[in-house]
Backbone as CSV, one residue per row, in Angstrom:
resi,resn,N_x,N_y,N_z,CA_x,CA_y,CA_z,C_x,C_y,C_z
1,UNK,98.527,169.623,157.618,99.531,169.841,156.589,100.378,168.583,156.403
2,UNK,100.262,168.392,154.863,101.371,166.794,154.592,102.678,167.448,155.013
3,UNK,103.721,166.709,155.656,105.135,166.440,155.679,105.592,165.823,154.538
4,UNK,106.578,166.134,153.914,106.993,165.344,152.825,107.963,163.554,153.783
5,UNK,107.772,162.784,153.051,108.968,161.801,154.043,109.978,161.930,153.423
6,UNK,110.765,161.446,153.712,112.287,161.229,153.808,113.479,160.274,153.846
7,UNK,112.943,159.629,152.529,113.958,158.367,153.313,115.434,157.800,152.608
8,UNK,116.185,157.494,152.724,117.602,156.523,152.065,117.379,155.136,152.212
9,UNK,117.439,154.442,150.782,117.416,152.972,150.820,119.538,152.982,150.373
10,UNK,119.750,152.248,151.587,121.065,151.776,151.016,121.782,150.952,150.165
11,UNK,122.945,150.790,149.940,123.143,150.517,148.973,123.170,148.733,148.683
12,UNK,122.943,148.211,150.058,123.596,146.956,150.241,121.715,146.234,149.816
13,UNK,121.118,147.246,150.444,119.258,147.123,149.747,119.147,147.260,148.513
14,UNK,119.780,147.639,147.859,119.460,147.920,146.267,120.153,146.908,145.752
15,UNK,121.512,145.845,146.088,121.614,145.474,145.136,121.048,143.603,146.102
16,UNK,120.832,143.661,147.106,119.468,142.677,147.012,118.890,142.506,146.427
17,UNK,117.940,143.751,146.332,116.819,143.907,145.456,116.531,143.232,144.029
18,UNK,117.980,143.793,143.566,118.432,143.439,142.178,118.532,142.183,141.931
19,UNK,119.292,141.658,143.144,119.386,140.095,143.112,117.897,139.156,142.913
20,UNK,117.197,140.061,143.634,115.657,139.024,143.612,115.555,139.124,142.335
21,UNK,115.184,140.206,141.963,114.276,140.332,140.695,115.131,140.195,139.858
22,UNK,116.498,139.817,139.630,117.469,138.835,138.636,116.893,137.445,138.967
23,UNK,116.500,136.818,140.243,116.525,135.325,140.273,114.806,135.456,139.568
24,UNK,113.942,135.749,139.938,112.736,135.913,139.428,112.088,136.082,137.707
25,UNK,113.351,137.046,137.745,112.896,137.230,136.147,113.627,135.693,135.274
26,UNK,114.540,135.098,136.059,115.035,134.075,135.454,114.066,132.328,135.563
27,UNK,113.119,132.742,136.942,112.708,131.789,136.717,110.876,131.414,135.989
28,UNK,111.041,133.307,135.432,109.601,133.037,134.487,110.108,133.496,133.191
29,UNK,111.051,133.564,133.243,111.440,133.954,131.521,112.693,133.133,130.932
30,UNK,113.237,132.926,131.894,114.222,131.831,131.027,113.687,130.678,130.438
31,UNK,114.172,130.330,129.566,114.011,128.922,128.457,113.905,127.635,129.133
32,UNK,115.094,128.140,130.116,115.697,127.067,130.649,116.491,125.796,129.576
33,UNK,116.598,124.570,129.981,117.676,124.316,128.839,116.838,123.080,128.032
34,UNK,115.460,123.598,127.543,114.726,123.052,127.033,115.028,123.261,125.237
35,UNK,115.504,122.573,124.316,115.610,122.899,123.067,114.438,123.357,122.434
36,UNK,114.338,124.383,121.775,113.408,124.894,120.569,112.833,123.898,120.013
37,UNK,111.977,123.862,119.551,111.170,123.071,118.677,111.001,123.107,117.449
38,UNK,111.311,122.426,116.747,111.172,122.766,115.104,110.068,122.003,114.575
39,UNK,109.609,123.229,113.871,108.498,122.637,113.020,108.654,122.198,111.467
40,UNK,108.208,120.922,111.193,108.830,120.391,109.899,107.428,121.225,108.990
41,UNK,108.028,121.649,107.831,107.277,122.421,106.681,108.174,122.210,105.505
42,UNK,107.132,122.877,104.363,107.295,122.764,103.015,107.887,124.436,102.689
43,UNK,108.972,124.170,101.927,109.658,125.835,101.596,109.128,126.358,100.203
44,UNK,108.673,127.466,100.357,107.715,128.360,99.426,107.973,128.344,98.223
45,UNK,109.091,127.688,97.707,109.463,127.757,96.259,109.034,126.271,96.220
46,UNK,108.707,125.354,96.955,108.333,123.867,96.200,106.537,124.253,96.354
47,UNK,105.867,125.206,96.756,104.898,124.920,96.255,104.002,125.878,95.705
48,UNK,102.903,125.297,94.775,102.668,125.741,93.879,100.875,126.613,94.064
49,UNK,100.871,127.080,93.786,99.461,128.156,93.909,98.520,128.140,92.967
50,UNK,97.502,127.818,92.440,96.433,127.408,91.440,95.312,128.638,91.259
51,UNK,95.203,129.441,90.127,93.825,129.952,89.991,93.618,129.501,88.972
52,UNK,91.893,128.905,88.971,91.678,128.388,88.060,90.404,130.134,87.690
53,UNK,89.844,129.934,86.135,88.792,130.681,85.916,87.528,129.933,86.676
54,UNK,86.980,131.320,86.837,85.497,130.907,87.795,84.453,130.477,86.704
55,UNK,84.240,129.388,86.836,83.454,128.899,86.311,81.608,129.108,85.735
56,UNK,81.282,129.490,87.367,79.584,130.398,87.898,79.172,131.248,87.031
57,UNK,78.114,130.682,86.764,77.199,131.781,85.286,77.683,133.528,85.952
58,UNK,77.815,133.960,84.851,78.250,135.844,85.489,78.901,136.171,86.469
59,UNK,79.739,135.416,86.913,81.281,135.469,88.211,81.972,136.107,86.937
60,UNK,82.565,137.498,88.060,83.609,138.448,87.098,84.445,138.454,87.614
61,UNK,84.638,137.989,89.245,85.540,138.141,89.930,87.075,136.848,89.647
62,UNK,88.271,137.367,90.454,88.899,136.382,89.888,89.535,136.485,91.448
63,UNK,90.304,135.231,91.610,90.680,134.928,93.243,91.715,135.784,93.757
64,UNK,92.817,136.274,92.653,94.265,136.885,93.102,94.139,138.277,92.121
65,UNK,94.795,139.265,92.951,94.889,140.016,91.511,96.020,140.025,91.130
66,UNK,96.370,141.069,90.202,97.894,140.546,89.853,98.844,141.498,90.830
67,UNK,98.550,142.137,91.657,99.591,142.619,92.842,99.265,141.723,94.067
68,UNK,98.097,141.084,94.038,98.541,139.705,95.364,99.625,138.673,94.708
69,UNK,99.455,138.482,93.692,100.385,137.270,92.791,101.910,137.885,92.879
70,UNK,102.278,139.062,92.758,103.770,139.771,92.734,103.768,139.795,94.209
71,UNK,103.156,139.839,95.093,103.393,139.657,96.921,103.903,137.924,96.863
72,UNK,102.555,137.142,96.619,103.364,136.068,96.528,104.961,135.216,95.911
73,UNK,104.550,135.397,94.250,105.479,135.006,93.682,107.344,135.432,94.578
74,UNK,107.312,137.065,95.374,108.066,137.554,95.703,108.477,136.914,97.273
75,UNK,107.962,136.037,97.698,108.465,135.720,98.546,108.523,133.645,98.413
76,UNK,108.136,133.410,97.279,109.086,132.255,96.493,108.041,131.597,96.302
77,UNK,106.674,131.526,96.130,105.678,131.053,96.048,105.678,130.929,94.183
78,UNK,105.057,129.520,93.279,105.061,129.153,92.279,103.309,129.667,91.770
79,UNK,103.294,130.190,91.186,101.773,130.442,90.905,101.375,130.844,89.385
80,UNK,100.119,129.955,89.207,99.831,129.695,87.608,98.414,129.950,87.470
81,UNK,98.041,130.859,86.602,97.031,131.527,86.454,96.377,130.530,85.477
82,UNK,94.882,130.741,85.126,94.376,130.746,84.354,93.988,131.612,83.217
83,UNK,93.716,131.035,81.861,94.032,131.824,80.809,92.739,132.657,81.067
84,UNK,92.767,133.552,80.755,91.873,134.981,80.875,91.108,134.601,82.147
85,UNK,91.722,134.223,83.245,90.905,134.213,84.656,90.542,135.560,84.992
86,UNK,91.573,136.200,84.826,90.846,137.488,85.170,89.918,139.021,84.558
87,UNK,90.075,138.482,83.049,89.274,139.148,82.105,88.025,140.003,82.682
88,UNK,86.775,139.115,83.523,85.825,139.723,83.954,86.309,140.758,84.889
89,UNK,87.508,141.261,85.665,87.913,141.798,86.766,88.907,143.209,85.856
90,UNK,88.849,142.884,85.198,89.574,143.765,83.748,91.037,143.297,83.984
91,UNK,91.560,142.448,84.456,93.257,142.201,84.671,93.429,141.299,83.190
92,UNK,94.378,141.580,82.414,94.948,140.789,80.947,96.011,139.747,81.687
93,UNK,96.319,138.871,80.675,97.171,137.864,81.019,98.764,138.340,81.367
94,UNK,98.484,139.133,80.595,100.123,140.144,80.205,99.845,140.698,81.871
95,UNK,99.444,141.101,82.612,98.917,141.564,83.746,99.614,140.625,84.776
96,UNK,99.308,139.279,84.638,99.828,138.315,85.596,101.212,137.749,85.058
97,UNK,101.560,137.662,83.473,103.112,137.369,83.449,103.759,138.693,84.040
98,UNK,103.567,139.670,84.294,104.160,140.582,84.615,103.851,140.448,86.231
99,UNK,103.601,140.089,86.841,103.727,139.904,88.127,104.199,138.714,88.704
100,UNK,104.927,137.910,87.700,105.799,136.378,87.910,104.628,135.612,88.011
101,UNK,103.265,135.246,87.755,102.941,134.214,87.650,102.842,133.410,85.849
102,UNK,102.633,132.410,86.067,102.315,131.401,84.671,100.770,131.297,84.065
103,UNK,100.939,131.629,82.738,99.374,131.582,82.640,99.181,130.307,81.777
104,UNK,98.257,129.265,82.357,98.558,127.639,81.993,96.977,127.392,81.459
105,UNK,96.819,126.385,80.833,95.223,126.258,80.836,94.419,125.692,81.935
106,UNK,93.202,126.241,81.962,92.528,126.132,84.030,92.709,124.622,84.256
107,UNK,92.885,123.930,83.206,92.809,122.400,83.973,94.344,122.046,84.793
108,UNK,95.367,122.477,84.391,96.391,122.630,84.849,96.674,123.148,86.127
109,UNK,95.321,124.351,86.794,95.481,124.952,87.912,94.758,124.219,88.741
110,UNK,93.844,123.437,88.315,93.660,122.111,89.467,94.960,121.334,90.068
111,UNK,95.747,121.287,89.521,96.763,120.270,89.623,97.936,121.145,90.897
112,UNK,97.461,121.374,91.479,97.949,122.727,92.018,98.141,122.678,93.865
113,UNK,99.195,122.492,94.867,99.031,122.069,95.870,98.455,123.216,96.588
114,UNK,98.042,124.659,96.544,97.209,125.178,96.949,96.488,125.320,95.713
115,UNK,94.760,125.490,96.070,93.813,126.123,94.709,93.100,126.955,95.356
116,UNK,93.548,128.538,94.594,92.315,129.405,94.730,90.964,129.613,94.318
117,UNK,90.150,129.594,94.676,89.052,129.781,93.885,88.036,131.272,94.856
118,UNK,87.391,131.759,94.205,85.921,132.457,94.754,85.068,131.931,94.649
119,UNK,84.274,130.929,94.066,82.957,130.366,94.242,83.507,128.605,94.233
120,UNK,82.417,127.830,94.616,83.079,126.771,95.011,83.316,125.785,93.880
121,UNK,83.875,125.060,93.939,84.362,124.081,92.131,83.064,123.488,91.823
122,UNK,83.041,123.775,90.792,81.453,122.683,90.220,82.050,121.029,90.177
123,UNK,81.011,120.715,90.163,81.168,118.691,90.091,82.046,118.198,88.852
124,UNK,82.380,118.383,87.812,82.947,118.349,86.989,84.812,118.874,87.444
125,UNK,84.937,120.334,88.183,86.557,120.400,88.707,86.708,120.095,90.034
126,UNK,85.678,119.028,91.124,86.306,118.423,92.046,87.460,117.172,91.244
127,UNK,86.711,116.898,90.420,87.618,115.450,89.754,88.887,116.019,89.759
128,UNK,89.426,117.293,89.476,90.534,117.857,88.543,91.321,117.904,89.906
129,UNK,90.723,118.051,91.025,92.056,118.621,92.357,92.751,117.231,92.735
130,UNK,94.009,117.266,92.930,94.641,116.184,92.892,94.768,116.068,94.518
131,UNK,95.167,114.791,94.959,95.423,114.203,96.503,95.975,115.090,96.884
132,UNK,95.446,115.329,98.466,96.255,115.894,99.341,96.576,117.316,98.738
133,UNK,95.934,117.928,98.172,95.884,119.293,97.899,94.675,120.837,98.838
134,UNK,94.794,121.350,98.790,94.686,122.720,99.373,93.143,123.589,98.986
135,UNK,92.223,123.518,99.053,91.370,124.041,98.606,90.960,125.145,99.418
136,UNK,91.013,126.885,99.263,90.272,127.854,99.635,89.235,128.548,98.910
137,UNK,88.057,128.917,99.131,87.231,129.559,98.336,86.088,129.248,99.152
138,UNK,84.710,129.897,99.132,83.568,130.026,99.498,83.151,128.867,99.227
139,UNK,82.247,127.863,100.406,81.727,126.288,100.101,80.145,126.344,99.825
140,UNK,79.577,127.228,100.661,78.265,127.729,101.035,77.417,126.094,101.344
141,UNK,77.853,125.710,102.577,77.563,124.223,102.768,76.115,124.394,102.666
142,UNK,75.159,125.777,103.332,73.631,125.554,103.115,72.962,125.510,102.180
143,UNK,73.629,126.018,100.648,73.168,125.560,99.487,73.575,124.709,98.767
144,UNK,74.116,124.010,99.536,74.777,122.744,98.594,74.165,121.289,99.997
145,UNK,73.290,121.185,100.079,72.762,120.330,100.671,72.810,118.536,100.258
146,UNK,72.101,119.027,99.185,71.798,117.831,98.094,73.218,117.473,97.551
147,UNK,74.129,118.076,97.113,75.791,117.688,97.443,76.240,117.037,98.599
148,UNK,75.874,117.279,99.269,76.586,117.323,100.665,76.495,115.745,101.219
149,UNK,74.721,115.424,100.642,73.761,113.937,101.319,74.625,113.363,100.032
150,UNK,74.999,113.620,98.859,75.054,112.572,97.863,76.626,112.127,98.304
151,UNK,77.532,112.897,98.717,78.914,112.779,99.238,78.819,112.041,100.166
152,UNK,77.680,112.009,101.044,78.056,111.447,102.622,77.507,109.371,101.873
153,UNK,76.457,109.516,100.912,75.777,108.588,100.317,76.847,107.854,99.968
154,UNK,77.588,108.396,98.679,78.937,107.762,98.227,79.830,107.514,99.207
155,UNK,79.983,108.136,99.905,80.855,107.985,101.357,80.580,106.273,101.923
156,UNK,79.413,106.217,101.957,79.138,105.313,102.954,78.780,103.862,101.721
157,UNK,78.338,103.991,100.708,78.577,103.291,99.834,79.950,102.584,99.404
158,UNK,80.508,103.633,99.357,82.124,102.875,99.532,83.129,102.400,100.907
159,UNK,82.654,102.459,101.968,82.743,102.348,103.010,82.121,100.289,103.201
160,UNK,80.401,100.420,102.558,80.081,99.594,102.241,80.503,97.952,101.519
161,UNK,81.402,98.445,100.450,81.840,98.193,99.099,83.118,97.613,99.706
162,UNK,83.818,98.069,100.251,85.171,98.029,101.080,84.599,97.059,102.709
163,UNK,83.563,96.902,103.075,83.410,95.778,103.975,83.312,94.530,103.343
164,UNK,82.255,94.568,102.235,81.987,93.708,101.315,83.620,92.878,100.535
165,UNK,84.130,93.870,100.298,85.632,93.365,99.751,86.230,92.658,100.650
166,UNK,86.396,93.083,102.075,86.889,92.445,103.289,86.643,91.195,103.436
167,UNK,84.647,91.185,103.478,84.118,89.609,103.956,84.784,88.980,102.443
168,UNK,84.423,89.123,101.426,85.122,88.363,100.291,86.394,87.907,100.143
169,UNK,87.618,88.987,100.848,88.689,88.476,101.089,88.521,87.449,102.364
170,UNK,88.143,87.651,103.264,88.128,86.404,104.467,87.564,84.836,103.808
171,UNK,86.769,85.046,103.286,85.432,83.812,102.277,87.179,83.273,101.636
172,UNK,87.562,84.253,100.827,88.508,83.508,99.994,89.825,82.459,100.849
173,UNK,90.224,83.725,101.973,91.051,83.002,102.674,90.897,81.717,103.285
174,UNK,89.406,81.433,103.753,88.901,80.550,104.342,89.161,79.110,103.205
175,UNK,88.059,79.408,102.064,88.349,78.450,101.021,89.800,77.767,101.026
176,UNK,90.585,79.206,100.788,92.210,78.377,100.529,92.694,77.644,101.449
177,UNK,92.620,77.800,102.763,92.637,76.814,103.885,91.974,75.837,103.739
178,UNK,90.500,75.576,103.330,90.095,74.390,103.364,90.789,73.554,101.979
179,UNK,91.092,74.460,101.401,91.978,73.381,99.832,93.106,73.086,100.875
180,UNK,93.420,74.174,101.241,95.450,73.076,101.807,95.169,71.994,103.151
181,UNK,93.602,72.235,103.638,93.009,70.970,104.511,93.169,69.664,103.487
182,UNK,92.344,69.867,102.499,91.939,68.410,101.477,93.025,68.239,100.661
183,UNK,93.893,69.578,100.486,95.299,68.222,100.017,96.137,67.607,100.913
184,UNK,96.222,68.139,101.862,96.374,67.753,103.045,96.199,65.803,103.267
185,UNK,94.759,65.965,103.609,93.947,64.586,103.231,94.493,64.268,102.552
186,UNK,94.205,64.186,101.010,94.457,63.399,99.690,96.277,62.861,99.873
187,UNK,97.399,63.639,100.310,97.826,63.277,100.653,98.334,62.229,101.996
188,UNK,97.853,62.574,102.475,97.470,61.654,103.572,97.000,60.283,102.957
189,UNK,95.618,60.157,102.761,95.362,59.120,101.772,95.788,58.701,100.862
190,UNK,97.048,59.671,100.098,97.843,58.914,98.679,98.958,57.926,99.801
191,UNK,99.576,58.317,101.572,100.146,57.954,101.611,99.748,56.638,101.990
192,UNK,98.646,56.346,102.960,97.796,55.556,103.379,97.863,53.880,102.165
193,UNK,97.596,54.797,101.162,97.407,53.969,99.616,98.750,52.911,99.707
194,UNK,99.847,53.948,99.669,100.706,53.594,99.546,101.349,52.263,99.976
195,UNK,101.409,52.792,101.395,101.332,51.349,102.548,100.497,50.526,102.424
196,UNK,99.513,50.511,102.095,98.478,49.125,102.263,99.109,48.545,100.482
197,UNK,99.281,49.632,99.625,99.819,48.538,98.375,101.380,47.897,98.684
198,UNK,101.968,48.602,99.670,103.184,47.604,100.232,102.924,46.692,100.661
199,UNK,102.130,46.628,101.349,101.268,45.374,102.759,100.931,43.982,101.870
200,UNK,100.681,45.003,100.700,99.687,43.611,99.459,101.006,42.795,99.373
201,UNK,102.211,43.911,98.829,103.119,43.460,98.075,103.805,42.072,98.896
202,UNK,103.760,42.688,100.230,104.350,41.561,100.847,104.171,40.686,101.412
203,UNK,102.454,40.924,101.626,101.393,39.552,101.263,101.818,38.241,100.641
204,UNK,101.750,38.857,99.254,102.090,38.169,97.705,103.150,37.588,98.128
205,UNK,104.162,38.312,98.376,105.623,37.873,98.401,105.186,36.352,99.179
206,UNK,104.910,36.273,100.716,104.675,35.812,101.562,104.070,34.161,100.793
207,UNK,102.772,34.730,100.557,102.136,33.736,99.907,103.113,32.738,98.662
208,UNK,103.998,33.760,97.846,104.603,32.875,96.778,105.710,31.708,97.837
209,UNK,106.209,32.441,98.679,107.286,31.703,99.403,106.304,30.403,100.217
210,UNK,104.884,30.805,100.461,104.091,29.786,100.970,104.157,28.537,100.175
211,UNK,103.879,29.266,99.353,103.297,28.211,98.050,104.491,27.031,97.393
212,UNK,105.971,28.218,97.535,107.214,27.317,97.250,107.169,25.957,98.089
213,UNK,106.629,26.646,99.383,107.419,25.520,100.444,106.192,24.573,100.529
214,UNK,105.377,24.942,100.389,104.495,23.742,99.466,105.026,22.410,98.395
215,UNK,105.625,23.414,97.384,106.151,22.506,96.298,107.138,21.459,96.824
216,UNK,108.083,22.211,97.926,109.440,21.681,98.158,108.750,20.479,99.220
217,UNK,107.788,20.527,99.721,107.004,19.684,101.029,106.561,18.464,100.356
218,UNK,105.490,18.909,98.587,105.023,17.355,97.908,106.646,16.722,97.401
219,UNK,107.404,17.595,96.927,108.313,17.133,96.238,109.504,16.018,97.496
220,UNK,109.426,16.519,98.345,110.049,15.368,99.740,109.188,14.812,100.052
221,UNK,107.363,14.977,99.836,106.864,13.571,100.184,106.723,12.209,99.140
222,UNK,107.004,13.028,97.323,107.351,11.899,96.697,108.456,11.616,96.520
223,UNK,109.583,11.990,96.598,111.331,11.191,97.257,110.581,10.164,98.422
224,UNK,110.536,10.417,99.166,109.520,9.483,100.552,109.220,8.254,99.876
225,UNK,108.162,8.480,99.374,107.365,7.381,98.483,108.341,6.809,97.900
226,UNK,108.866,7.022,96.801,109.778,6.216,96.202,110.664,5.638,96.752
227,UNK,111.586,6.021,98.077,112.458,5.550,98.931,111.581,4.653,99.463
228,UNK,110.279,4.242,100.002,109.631,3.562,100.323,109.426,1.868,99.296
229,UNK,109.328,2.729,98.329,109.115,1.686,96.714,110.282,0.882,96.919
230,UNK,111.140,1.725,96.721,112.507,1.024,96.629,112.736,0.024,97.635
231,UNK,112.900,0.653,99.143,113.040,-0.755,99.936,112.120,-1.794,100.324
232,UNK,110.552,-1.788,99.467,109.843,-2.792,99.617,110.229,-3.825,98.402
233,UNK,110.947,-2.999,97.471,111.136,-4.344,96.270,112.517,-4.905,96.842
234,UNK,113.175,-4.053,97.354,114.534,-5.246,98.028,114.241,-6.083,99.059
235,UNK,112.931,-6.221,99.832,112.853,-7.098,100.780,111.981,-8.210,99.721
236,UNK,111.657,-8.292,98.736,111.166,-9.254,98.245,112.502,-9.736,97.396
């Protein structure tokens, strides 16, 4: 036969107790005095939401209906329909101004920092999505193969194109260095010029003063002579 037990935890045990599992719960659940972290984002009224019409032979479907567009628009989201985007889906335009969106023409809903779509943009409205914009909708990368090689083609073509630009900028830089080498030179050699036509100059100079003291040398050796003349006719 069980005995029931019997026991008293006192009071000076209970608020031990308390004490642990106060220090415990503080040291897996407190914050500690680590600041929050903020995450930098864009606020729902600066951006803008894009459906364009589906383009795809017999696509009836359209990306939003007009009670996802009144969820959005209602919590500050900008969103601009396309004109009868949703016609095949039976929704009227009057359908989506009445649920706060804009009904713009589809090229306009490219322009769009999110774009909805259901089937994926044909080659003609990739051009239309602007930088750094938002694209959701079905890609179906396994039937789009031959897309896929011609993207990676252009990819690497311009990748190409852009080394090529590089070596051409270096070629050029190089050239211009070797021009500020050879004027360099040419100056150098205009100065070179310079000095040796001083050198002439004072050559010349040199030589004329030669040539004076030449003159001044016959001209005291005929004074000479004549002083000579002279005192041979007084001794006769």
């Amino acid at each position: 036969m069980l005995k029931a037990l019997k026991f008293r935890v006192s009071d000076s045990t209970i608020r031990s107790l308390n004490g642990r599992l106060h220090k415990s719960s503080r040291l897996y659940c407190s914050s500690g005095d680590k600041p929050a972290e903020t995450i930098a984002g864009v606020a729902y009224n600066k951006l803008t939401i894009g459906v364009p019409r589906e383009s795809f032979e017999n696509e009836k479907r359209v990306a939003l209906s007009p009670a996802a567009v009144a969820t959005l628009t209602k919590r500050g989201f900008n969103v601009q329909v396309a004109e009868n985007a949703g016609f095949g889906s039976q929704f009227l335009n009057d359908d989506y101004t009445a649920s706060g969106a804009s009904v713009v023409p589809n090229e306009k809903t490219f322009d769009s920092d999110i774009v909805l779509k259901v089937r994926s943009p044909a080659a003609n409205e990739m051009n239309l999505l602007k930088d750094k914009s938002n694209l959701i909708s079905f890609i179906y990368p396994a039937q789009n193969k031959v897309g896929t090689a011609q993207n990676k083609v252009g990819t690497a073509q311009n990748k190409e194109g852009t080394a090529q630009n590089k070596v051409g900028t270096a070629q050029n830089k190089v050239g211009t260095a070797q021009n500020k080498v050879g004027t360099a030179q040419n100056k150098v050699g205009t100065a070179q010029n310079k000095v040796g036509n001083a050198q002439n100059k004072v050559d010349t100079a040199q030589n004329k003063v030669g040539t004076a003291q030449n003159k001044v040398g016959n001209a005291q050796n005929k004074v000479g002579t004549a002083q000579k003349k002279v005192g041979t006719a007084q001794i006769r």
